[in-house]
C-alpha positions in Angstrom: 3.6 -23.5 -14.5 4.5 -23.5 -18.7 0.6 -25.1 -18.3 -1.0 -22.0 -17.0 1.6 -19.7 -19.0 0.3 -20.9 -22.4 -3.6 -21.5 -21.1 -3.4 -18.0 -20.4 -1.9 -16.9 -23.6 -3.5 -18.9 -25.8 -6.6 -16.9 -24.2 -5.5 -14.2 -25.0 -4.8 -14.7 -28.4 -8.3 -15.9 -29.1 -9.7 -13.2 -27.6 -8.1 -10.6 -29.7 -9.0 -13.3 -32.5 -12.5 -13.0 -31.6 -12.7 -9.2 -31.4 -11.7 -9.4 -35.2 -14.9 -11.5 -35.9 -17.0 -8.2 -35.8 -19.5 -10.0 -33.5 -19.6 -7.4 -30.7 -16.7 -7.9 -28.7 -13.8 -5.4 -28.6 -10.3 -5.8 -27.2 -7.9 -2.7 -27.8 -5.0 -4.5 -27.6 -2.6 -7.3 -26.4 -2.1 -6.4 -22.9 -5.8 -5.6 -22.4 -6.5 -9.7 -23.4 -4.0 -10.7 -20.9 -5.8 -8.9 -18.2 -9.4 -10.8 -19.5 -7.4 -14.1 -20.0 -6.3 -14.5 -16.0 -9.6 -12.6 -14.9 -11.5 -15.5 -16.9 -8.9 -18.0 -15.8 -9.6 -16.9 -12.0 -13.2 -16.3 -12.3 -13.8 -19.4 -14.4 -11.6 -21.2 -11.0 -13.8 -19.3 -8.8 -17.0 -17.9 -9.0 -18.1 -20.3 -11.3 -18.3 -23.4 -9.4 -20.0 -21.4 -6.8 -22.4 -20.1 -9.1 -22.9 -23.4 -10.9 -23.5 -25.1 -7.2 -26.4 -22.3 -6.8 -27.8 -22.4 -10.2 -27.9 -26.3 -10.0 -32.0 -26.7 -10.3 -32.2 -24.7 -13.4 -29.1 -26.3 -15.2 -31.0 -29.7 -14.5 -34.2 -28.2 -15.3 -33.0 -27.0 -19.0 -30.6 -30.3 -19.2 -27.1 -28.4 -18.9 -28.3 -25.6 -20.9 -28.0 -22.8 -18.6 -24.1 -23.4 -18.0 -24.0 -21.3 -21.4 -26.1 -18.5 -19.9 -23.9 -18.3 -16.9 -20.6 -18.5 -18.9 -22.0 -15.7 -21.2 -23.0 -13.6 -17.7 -19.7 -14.1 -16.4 -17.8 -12.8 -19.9 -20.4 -9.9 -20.0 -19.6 -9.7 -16.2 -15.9 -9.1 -17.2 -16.4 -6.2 -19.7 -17.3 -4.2 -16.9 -14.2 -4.1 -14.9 -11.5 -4.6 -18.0 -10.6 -1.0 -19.3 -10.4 -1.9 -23.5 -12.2 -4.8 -23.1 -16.5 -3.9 -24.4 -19.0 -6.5 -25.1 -22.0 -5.5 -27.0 -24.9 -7.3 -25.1 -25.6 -10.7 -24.6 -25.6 -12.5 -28.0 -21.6 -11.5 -28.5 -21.0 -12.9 -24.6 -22.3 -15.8 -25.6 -20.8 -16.2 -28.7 -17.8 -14.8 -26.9 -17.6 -17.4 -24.0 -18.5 -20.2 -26.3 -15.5 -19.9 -28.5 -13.2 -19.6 -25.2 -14.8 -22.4 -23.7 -13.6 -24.4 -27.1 -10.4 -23.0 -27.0 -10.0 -24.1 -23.3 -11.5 -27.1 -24.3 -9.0 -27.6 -27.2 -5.9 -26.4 -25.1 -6.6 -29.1 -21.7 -6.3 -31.8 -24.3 -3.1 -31.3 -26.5 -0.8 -29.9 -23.8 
């Protein structure tokens, strides 16, 4: 449970890191990166796999390229239902879900 407590925060924080990048991506404050940090958490649980499962020909096809497309479609995805939370287009959703990914990346190893 501390696990998920500190995945999720830790999320958080880099997203309202990231919004202070100036690369497109806007957080108005804490509370409104929570709510991205467990919508990512569940959607990244959830939708993704399924998505990755359907999208399995082209990710072969471009050699595990298009996992960055659909991670950046899913973050963009998320501006839409976050009030606070804007994404500029698709550049800062990629740029956006890369730098999460890392963090996530970062966080499953150390703790």
């Amino acid at each position: 449970m501390m696990k998920i407590i500190t995945h999720v925060l830790a999320t958080a924080l880099a997203l309202l890191v990231i919004s202070k990048l100036g690369i497109g991506i806007e957080v108005a404050g804490f509370y409104s990166a929570l709510v991205v940090a467990v919508l990512w958490g569940i959607v990244m649980l959830i939708i993704r796999p399924v998505l990755g499962l359907l999208t399995l020909p082209i990710n072969i096809l471009t050699l595990g390229l298009f996992s960055f497309v659909l991670n950046a479609l899913l973050f963009w995805f998320l501006a839409t239902f976050v009030e606070g939370f804007t994404v500029a287009g698709f550049v800062p959703a990629l740029l956006g879900s890369v730098i999460l990914s890392a963090v996530s990346f970062v966080l499953n190893k150390t703790v």
